[in-house]
C-alpha positions as a Markdown table, in Angstrom:
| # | Residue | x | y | z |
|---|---|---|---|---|
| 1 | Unk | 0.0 | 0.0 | 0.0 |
| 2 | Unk | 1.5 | 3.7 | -0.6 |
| 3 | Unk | -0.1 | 6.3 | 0.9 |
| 4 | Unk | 2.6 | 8.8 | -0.9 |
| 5 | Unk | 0.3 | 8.7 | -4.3 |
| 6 | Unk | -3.5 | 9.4 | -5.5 |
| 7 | Unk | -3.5 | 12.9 | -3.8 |
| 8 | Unk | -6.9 | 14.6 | -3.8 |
| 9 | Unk | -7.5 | 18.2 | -2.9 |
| 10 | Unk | -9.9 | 20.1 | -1.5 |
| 11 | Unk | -10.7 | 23.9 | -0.7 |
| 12 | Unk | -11.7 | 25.1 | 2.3 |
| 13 | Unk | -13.0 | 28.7 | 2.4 |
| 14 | Unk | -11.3 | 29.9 | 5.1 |
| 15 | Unk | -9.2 | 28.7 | 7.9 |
| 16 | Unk | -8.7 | 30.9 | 11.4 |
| 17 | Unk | -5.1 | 30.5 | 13.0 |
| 18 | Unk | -4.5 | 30.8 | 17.2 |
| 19 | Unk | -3.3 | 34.3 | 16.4 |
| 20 | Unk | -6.5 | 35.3 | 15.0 |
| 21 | Unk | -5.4 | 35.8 | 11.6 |
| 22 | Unk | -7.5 | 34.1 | 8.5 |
| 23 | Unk | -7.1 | 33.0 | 5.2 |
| 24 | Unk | -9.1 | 32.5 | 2.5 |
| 25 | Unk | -9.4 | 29.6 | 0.2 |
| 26 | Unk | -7.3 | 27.3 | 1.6 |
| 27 | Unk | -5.7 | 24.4 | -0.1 |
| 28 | Unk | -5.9 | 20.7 | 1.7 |
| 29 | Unk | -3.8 | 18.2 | 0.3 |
| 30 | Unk | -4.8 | 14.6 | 1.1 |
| 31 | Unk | -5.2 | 10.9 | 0.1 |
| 32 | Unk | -7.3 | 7.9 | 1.1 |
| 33 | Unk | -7.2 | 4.0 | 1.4 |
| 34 | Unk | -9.2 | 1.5 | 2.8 |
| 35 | Unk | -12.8 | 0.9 | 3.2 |
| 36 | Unk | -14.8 | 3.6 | 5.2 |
| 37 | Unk | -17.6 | 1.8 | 7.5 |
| 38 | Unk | -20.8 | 3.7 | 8.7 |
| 39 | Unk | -23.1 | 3.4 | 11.9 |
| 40 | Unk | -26.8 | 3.0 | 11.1 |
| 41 | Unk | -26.7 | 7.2 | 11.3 |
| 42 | Unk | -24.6 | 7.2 | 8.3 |
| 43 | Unk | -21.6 | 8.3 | 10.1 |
| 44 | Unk | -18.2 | 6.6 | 9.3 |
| 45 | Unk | -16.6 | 5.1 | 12.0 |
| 46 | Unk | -13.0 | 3.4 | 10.9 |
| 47 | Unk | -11.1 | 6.8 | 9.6 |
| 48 | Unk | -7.6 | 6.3 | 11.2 |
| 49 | Unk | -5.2 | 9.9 | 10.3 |
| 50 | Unk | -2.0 | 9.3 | 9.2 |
| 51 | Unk | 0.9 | 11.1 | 10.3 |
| 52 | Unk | 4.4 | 10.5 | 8.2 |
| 53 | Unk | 7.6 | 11.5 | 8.9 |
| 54 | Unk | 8.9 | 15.0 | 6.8 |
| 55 | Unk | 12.0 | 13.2 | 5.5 |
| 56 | Unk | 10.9 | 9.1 | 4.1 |
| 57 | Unk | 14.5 | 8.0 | 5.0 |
| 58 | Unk | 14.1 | 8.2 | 8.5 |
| 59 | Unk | 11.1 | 6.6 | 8.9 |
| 60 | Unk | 10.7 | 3.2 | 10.9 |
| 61 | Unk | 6.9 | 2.8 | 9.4 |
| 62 | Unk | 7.9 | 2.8 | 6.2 |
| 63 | Unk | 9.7 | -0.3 | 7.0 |
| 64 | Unk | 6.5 | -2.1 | 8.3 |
| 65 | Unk | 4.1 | 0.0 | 6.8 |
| 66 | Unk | 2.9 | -3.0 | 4.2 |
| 67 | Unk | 2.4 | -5.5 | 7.3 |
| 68 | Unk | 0.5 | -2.9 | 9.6 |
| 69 | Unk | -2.0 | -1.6 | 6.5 |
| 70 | Unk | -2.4 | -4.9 | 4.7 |
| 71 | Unk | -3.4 | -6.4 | 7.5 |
| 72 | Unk | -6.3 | -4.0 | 8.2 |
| 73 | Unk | -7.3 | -2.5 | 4.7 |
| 74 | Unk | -11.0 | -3.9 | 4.9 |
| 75 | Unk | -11.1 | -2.9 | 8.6 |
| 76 | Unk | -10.0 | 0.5 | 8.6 |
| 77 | Unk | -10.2 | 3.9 | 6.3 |
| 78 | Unk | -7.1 | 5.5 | 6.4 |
| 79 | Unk | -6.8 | 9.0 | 5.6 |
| 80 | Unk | -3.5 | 11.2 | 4.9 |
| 81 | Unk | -3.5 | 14.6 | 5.1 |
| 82 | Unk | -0.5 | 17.0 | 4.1 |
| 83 | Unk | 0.2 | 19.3 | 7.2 |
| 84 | Unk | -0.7 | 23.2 | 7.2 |
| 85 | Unk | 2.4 | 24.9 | 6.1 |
| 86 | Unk | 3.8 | 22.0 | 3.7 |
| 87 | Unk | 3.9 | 22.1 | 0.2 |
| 88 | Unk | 1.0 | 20.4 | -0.9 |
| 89 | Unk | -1.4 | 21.8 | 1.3 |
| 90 | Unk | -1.7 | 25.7 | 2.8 |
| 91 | Unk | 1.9 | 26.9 | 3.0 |
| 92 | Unk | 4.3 | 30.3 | 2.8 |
| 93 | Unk | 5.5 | 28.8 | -1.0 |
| 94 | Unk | 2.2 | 27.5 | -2.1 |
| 95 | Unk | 0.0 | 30.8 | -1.0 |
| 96 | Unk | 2.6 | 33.0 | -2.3 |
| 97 | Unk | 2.9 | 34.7 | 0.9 |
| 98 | Unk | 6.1 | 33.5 | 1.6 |
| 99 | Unk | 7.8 | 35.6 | 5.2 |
| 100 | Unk | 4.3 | 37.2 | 5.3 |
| 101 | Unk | 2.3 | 33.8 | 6.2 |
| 102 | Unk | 0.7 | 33.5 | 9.6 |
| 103 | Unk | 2.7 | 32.2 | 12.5 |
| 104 | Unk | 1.1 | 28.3 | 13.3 |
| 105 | Unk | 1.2 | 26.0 | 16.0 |
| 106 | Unk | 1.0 | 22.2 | 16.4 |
| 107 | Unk | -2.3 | 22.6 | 17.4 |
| 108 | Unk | -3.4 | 25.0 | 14.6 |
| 109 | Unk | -2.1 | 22.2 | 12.8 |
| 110 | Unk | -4.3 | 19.7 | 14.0 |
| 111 | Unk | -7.2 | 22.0 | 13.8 |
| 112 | Unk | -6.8 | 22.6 | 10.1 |
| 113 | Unk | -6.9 | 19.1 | 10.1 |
| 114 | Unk | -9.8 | 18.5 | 12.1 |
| 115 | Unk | -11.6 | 21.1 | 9.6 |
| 116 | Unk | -10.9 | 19.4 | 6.8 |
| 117 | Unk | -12.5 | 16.4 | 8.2 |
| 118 | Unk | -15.8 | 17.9 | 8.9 |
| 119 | Unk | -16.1 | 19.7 | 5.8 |
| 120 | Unk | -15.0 | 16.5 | 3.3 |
| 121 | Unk | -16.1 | 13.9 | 5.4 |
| 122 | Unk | -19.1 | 15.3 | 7.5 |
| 123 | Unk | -20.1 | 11.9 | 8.3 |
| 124 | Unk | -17.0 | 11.7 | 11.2 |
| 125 | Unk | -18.0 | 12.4 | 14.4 |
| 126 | Unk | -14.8 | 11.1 | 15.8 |
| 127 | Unk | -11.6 | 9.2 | 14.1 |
| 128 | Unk | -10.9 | 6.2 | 14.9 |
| 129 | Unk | -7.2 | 6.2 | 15.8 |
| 130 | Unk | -4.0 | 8.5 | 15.2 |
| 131 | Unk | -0.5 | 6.9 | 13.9 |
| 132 | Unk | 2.0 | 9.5 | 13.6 |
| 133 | Unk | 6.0 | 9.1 | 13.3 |
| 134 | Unk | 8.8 | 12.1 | 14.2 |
| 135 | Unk | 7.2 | 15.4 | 14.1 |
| 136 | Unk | 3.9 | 13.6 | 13.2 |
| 137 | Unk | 4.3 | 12.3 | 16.5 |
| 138 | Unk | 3.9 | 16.2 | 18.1 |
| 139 | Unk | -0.1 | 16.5 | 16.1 |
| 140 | Unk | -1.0 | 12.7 | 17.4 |
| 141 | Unk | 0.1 | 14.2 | 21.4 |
| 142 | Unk | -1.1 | 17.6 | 20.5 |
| 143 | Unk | -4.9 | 16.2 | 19.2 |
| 144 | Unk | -4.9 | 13.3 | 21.8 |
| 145 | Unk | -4.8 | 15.6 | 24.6 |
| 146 | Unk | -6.6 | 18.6 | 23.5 |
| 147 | Unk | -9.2 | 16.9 | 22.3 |
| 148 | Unk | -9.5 | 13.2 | 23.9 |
| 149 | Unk | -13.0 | 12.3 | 23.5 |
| 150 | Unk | -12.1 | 11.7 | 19.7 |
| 151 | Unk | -10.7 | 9.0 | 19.0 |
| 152 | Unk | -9.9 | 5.3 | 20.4 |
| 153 | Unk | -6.1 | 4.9 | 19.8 |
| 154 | Unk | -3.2 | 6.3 | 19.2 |
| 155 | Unk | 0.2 | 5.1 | 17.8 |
| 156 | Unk | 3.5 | 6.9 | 18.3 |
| 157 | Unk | 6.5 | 6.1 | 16.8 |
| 158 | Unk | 10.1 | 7.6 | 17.5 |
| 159 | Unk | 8.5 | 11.3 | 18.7 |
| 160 | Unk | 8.1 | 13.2 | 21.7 |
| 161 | Unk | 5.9 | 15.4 | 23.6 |
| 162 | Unk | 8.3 | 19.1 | 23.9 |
| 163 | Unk | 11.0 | 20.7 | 22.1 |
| 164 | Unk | 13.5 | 20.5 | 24.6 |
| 165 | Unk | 17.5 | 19.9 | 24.9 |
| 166 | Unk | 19.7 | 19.4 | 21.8 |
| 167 | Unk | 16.3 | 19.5 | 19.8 |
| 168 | Unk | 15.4 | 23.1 | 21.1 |
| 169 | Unk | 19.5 | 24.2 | 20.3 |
| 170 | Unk | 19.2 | 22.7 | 16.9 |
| 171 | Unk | 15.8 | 24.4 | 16.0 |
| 172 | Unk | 17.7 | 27.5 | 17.9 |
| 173 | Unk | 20.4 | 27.5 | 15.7 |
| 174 | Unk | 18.7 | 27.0 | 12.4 |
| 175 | Unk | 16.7 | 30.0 | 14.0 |
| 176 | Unk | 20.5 | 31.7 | 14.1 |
| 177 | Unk | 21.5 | 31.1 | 10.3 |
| 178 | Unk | 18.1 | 31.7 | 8.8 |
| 179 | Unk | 17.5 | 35.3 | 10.4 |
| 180 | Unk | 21.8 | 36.1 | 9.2 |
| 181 | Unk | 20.8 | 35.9 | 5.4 |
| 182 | Unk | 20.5 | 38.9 | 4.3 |
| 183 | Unk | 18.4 | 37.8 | 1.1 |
| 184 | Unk | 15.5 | 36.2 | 3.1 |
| 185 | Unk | 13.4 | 39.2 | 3.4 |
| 186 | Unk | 14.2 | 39.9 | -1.0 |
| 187 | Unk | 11.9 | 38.6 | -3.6 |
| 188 | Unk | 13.3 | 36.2 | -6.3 |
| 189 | Unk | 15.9 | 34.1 | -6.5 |
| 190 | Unk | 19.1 | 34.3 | -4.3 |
| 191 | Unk | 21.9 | 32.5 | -4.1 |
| 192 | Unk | 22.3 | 33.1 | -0.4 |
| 193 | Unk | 19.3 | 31.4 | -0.2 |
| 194 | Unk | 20.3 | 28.2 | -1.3 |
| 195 | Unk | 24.0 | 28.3 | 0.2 |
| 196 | Unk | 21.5 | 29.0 | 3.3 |
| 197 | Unk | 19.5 | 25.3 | 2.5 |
| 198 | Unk | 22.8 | 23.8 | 2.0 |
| 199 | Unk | 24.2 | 24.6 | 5.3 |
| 200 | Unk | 20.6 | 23.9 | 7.2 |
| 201 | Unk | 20.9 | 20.5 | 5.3 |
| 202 | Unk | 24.1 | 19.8 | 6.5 |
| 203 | Unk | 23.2 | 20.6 | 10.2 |
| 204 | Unk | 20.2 | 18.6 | 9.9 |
| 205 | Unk | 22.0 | 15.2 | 8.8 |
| 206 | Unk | 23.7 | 15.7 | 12.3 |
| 207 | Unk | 20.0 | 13.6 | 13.3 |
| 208 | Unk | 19.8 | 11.3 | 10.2 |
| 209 | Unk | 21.3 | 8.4 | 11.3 |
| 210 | Unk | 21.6 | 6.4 | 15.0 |
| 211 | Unk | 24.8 | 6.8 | 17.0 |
| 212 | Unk | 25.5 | 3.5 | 15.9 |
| 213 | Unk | 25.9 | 4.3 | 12.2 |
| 214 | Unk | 27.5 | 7.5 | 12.7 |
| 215 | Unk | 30.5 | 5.7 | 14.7 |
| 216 | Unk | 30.5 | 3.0 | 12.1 |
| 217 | Unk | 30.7 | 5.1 | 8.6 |
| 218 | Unk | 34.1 | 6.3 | 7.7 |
| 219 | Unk | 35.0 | 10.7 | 6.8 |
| 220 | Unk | 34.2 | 9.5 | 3.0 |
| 221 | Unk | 31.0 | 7.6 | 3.5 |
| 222 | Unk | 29.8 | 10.2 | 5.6 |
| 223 | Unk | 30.2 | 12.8 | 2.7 |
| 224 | Unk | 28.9 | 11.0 | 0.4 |
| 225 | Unk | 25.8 | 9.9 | 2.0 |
| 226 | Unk | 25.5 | 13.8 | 3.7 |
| 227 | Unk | 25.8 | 15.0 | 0.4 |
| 228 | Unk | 22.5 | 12.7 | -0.6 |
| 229 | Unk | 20.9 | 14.2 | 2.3 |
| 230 | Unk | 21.4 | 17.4 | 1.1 |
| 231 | Unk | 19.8 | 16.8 | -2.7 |
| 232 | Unk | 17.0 | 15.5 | -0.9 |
| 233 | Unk | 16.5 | 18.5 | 1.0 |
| 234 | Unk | 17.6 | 20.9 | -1.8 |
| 235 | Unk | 14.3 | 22.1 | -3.1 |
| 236 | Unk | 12.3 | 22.3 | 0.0 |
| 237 | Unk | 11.7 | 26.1 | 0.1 |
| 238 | Unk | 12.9 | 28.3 | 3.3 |
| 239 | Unk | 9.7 | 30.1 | 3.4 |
| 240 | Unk | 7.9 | 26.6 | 4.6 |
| 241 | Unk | 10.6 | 25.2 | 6.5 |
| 242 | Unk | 11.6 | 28.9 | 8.4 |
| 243 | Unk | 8.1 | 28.5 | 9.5 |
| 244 | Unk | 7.5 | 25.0 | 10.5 |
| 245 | Unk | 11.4 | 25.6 | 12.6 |
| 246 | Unk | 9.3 | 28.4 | 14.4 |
| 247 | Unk | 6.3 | 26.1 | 15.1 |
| 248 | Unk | 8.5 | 23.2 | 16.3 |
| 249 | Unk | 10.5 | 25.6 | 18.5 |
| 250 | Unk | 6.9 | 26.4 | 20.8 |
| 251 | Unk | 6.1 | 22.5 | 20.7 |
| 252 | Unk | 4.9 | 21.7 | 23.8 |
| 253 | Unk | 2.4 | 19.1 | 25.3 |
| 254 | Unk | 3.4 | 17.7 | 28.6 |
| 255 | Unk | 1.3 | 19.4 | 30.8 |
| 256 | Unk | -1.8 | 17.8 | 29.1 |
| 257 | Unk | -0.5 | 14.7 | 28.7 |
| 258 | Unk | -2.5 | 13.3 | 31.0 |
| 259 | Unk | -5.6 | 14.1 | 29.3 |
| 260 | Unk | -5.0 | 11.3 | 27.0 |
| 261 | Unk | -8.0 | 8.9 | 27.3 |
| 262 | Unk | -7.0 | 7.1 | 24.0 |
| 263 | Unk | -5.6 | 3.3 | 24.6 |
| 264 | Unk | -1.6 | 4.2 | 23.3 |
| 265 | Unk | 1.1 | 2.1 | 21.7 |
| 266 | Unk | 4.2 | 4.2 | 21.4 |
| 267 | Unk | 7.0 | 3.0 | 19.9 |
| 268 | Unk | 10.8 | 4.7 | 20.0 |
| 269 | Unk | 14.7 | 3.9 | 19.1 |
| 270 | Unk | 16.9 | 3.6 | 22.0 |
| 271 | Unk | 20.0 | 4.8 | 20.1 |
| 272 | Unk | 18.1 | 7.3 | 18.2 |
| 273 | Unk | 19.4 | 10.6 | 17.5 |
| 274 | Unk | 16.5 | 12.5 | 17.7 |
| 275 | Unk | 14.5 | 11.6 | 20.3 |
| 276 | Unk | 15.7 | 10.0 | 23.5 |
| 277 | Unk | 14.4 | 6.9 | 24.4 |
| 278 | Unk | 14.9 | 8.0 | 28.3 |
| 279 | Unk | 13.1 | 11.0 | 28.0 |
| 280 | Unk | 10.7 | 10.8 | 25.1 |
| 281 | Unk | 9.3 | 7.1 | 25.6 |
| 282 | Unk | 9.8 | 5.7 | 29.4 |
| 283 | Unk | 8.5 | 8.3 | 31.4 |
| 284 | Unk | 5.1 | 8.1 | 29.7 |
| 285 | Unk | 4.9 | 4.5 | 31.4 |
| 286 | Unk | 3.8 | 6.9 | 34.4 |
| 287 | Unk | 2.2 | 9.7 | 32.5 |
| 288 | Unk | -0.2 | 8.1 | 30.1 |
| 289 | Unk | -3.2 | 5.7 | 31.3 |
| 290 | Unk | -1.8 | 2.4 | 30.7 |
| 291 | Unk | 0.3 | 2.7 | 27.9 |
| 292 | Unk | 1.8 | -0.5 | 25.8 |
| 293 | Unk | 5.8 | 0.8 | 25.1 |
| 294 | Unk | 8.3 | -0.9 | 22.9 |
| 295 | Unk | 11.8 | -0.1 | 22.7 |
| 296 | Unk | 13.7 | -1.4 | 20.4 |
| 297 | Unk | 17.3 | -1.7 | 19.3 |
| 298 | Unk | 18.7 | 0.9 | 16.1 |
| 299 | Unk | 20.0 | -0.7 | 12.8 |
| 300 | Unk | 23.7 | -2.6 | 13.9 |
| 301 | Unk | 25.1 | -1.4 | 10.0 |
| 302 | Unk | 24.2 | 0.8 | 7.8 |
| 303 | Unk | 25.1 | -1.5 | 5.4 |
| 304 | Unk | 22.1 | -4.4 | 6.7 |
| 305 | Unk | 18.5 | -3.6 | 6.4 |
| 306 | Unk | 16.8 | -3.2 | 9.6 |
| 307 | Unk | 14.2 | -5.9 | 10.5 |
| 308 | Unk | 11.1 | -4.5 | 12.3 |
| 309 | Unk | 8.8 | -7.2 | 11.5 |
| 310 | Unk | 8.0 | -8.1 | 15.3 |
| 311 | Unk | 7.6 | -4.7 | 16.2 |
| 312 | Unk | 4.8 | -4.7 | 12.7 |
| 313 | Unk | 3.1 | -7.4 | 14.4 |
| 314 | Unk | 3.1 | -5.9 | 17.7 |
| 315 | Unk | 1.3 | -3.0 | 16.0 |
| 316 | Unk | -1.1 | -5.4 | 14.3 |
| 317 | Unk | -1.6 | -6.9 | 17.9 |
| 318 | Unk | -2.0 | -3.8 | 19.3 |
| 319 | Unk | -5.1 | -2.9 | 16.7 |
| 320 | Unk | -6.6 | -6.3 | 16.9 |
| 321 | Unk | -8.4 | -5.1 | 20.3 |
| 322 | Unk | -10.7 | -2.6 | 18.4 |
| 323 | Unk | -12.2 | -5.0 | 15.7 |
């Protein structure tokens, strides 16, 4: 199954930040899969939001993906939706609006989200469940605990719950090099600009990988597979990612995590880069109501492919309760 293609869109008139600012015909990006189900009132009662990763090559999902969706596409009607200030959907690059869009949070985030649901599919009253990886992780928390009377489950995989640490220094520093170019505020293309990407790139591989790898890989490999990285990134446009850096930087959700009424399986690395297995995934053993937590071991080489099969059929497991 690959929820990456068939993209439909759909218009909303207007959408209504935090701030108080609101804009007008706004662009939703999203796709479907699966079978939508309906209660004798019509109202569908399987949709399960999907939350991806920004960058695919980090993603554990991806790796299990086929045995968590296969397994459930009669059950369950999936539904992806592109995030409010990516390409695809409302953003700086796609509105035009570029350093002149409105400021967003997670939670504005999950509310354009939660719009889009009840104008396309009016027949929701709730979703099902919530699967989100990385930074899709931060809407599952955000919606989970602002709103917990929503939905039934929630999956998290390899995400936490606050900017914090060496996550709130990188965003900080990005912060730092983005505000020094000169040429952000100047119409047209600069090549400031993209020395600027380049460099952010760069920075950003520092997370790519686990410890593990990065102590394996030799000076050359490392360049050649940063340099990779840093096509991949290449085209992403500063406008979007200046503004999702901001949003990230004001992430936080712990105070409500306790809200959470939805039954949780989360799901982290303990050698990963990103998030810390310590502090992103154990302590919510005492936080959340009963939470099922896996940890599990990074790749041991970059050069062998990771096997997360048990931890797809622990998610499969984990769903199995709800049919």
């Amino acid at each position: 199954m690959n929820l990456e293609s068939n993209y439909d869109n759909h218009v909303m008139k207007s959408f209504e930040f935090e701030s108080g600012r609101v804009l007008k015909d706004v662009n939703v990006e999203y796709s479907v899969t699966g079978v939508p189900k309906y209660d004798e009132d019509g109202n569908i009662v399987n949709a399960v939001i999907y939350f991806p990763t920004v960058v695919g090559g980090h993603s554990i999902l991806s790796n299990f993906h086929d045995v968590i969706f296969d397994a459930h596409k009669d059950e369950y009607f999936f539904i992806k939706i592109t995030s409010l200030g990516a390409p695809g959907s409302c953003s700086p690059s796609t509105t035009g609006l570029k350093y002149n869009f409105p400021d967003y949070t997670v939670k504005d985030r999950v509310n354009f989200k939660r719009q889009f649901l009840s104008e396309k599919f009016g027949k929701i009253k709730q979703v099902f469940g919530l699967i989100g990886e990385g930074t899709g992780g931060f809407e599952v928390y955000t919606w989970a605990s602002e709103f917990p009377e929503e939905m039934e489950f929630i999956i998290v995989l390899n995400s936490t719950y606050q900017t914090y640490g060496h996550r709130y220094v990188l965003i900080k520093a990005v912060e730092a090099m983005i505000d020094s170019c000169d040429d952000f505020y100047v119409d047209g293309y600069s090549v400031s600009v993209s020395k600027l990407i380049v460099a952010i790139a760069r920075l950003m591989f520092m997370t790519y990988f686990s410890e593990r790898i990065f102590n394996e890989l030799s000076n050359d490999e490392m360049d050649v597979l940063m340099e990779d990285y840093v096509d991949e990134i290449l085209f992403m446009d500063i406008y979007d990612f200046k503004s999702r850096n901001q949003c990230l930087l004001m992430y936080d959700t712990y105070d409500k995590l306790s809200d959470i009424k939805a039954k949780s399986l989360i799901i982290g690395i303990e050698d990963h880069l990103s998030f810390n297995t310590k502090k992103d995934i154990l302590p919510l053993k005492d936080i959340l109501d009963n939470p099922k937590i896996i940890v599990i071991k990074g790749e041991e080489s970059f050069y062998e492919e990771p096997d997360y099969s048990d931890v797809g059929l622990e998610v499969v497991s984990f769903l199995e309760q709800f049919n």
